[in-house]
N, C-alpha and C positions, 0 to 999 in steps of 0.2 A: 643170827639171821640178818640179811639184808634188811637195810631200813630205806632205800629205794622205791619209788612209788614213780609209775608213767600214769599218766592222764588221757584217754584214747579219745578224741572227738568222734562219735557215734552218728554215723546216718546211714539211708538204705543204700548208697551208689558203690561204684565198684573199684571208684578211687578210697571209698572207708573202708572198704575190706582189705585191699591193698596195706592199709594203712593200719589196721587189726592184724593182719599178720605179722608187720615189721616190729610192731609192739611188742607180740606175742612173741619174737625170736627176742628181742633184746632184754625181755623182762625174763625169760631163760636165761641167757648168760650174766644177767645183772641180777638176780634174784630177787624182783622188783614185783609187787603188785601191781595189779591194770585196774584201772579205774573206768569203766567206759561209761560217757557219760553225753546223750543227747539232750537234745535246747529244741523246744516245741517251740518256730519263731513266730510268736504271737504278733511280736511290733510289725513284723514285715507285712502279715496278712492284716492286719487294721491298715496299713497304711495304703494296700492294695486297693483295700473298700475308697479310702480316701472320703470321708465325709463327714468333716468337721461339728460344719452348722448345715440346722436346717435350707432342704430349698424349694423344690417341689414336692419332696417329702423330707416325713421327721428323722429321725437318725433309730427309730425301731427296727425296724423293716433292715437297717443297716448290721444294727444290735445281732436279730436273730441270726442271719447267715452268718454273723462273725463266731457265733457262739456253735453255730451247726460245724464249721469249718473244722474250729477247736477239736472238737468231737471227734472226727473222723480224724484230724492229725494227732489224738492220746489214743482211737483203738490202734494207728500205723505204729506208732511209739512203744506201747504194748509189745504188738507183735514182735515189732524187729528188738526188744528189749529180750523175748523168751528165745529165738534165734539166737542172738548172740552168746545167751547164756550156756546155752547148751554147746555151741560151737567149742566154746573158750571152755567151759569144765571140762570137754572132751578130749584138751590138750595140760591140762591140768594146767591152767592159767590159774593163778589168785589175785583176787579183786571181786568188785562189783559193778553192777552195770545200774546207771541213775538216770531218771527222767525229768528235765527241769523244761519249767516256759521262761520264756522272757526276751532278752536280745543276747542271740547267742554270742558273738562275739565277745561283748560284756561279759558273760557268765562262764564262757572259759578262760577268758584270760584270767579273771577272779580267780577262779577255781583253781588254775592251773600253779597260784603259787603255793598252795600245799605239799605239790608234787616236783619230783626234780625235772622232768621233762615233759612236752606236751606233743603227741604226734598226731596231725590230723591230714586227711585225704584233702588232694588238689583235682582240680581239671582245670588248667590254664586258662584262663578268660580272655586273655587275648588271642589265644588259637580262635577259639567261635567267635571272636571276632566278623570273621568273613562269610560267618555262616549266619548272622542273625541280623536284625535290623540294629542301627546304631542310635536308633533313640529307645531301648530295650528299656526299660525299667530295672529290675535288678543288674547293675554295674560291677559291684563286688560279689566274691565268694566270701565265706565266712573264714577262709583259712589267710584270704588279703588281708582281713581287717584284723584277724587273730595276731597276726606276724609284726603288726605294728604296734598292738596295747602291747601285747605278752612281756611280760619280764623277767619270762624262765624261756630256756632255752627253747624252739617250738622246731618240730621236726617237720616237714612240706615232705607227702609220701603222693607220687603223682600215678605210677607205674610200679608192678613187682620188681624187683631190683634182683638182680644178681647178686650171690654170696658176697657181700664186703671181705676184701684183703686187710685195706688199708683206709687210713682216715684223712685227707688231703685237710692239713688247717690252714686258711687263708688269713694272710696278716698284711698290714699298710706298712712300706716303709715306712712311713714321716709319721704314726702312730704306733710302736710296737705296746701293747699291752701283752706286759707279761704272767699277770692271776690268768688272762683267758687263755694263754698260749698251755699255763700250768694245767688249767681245769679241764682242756681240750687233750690233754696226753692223758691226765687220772682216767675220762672216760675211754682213748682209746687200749690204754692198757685193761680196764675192767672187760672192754666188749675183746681183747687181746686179735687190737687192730694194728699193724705195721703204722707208727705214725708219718704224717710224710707234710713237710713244711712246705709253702708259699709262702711269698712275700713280694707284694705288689706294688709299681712305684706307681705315685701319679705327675709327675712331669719335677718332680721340687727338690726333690734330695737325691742327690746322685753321687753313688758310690759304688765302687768296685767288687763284685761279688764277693770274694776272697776276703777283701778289708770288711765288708760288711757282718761276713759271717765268726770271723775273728772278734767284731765289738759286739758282736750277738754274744760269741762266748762267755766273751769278758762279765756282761750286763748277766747273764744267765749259765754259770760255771756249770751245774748240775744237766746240762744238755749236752756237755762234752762225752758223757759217760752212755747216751743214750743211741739207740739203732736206727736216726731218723733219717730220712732223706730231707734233700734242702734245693729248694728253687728258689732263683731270683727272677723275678720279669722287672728290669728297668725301663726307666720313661715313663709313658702314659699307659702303663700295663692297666690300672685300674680301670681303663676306661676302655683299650683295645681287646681286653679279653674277652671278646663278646661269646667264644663258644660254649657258654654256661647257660646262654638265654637268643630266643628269638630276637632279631632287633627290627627292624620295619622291615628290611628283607630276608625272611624266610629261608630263601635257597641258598644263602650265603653261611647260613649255622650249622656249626665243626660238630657232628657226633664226641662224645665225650664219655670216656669208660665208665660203667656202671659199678665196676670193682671196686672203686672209692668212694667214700662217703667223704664229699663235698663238708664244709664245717666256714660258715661266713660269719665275721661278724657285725653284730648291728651296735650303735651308743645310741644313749639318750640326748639328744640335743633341745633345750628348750623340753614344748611340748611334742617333739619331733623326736622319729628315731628313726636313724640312716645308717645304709650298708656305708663299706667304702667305694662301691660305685658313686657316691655322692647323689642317690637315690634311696626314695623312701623302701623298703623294703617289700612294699603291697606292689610298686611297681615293679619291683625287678622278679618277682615269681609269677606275675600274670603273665607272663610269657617265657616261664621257664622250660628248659627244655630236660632237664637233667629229673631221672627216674625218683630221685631222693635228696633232698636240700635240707641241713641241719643251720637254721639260725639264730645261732648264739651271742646274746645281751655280753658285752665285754664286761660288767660288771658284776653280774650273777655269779656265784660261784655253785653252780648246781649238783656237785657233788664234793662239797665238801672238802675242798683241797685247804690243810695249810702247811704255811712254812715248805720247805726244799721239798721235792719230787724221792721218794725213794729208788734213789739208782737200781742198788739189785733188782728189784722187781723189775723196773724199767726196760730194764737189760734184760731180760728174758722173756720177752715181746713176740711173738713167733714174726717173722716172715713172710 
């Protein structure tokens, strides 16, 4: 039996059910239990009240509505908790479905390192952008802030996606890490995804496709053996590939096939973690464009890869 476990970020909207389905397929093919699990965010509505110290009044009167709020947000919690369950037993998902308070962010990223992966629902925050006032009080989603603590791999589920083919892994020249390039094929062989390489320059290292792909060989022999496809973007690829994401203008963003599952990865830097856009990660999905974003910690190894890749298996990857 799979010892695979996903992590689902549970709430009512229609980006979580998106994001409950995609679950729901990969814990099929990965024979992985779901966990789903909502965060009743206590912090944000105390901080909504906003009332420290006394002023004109005491902080009772503040007390009760905090606590009546509470209230009505564990019977919504309840409900969308027995919904879910039924939904998911219905497709003979295994897992459970948990109710926590506190700041959710915090409590999934925690949570999430039980588990080999975390997938939770997006609605791009800088699309409403133009739709809301810009001194808005809530600035982040929980899935910005999630993409930054998390140190398991976290899955950005924005839109239903079409059937994935293949897995597009994105890699930095001037950075290859080769555990994530390893742990990024284990998963695309398990989900028996066509893998398909990227490799993005940012203006510093510049080399010849051909020679490039030859010292890849060298550096990683057990890739010779494999069915991958291989891209290079030279120059300041990392920074001109913008048809992954909105950038200030809108009309200017390259549709981008749904059949692939996107795979970026993010490091730890300091107390900082950055894609290889040379961006915090919360920035680059507030205005992503792409139906499904997988971002993967280069350091995790989330399913357990060691030593060399088994070629046969590799080899017999469908198509």
């Amino acid at each position: 039996m799979s010892t695979h476990s996903i992590l689902l970020a549970l709430s009512g909207s229609e980006q979580s059910r998106n994001a409950a389905d995609v679950a729901w397929k990969l814990a099929k093919k990965l024979e992985a239990r779901v966990v789903a699990e909502h965060v009743i965010d206590s912090r944000t509505v105390w901080e909504l009240l906003r009332n420290d110290k006394p002023g004109f009044i005491g902080s009772g009167p503040y007390v009760a509505v905090y606590e009546t709020i509470l209230c009505a947000l564990k019977s919504l919690a309840e409900k969308l908790a027995l919904d879910y369950d039924a939904i998911a037993n219905g497709q003979g998902i295994q897992g459970e479905c948990l109710i926590k308070e506190g700041n959710p962010v915090e409590i999934l990223s925690r949570d999430a390192n039980d588990h080999n992966l975390l997938v939770i629902g997006h609605f791009p925050s800088g699309l409403r952008a133009t739709d809301r006032e810009p001194c808005h009080y809530i600035r982040y989603s929980v899935a910005e802030g999630v993409s930054h603590q998390s140190i398991v791999p976290v899955l950005i589920v924005q839109s239903k996606p079409l059937s994935w083919e293949s897995m597009t892994i994105v890699c930095e020249i001037d950075h290859i890490n080769y555990a994530y390039i390893r742990s990024c094929l284990k998963l695309a062989k398990l989900l028996d995804l066509k893998p398909r390489l990227e490799f993005w320059g940012t203006g510093t290292r510049e080399e010849a496709p051909e020679e490039f792909k030859q010292n890849l060989f060298e550096s990683m022999p057990e890739a010779k053996a494999m069915d991958i496809e291989f891209e290079y973007f030279g120059g300041r690829a990392a920074t001109e590939r913008k048809e992954l994401f909105h950038g200030q203008d809108v009309s200017k963003s390259v549709e981008v096939p749904s059949e692939t599952l996107f795979v970026l990865p993010t490091r730890g830097i300091a107390r900082e973690r950055m894609t290889v856009f040379g961006m915090e990660p919360e920035a680059f999905i507030r205005c992503l464009t792409l139906p499904c974003l997988l971002l993967w910690p280069e350091d995790h190894n989330a399913f357990d890869v060691t030593g060399d890749l088994d070629l046969k298996q590799l080899s017999e990857i469908k198509k």
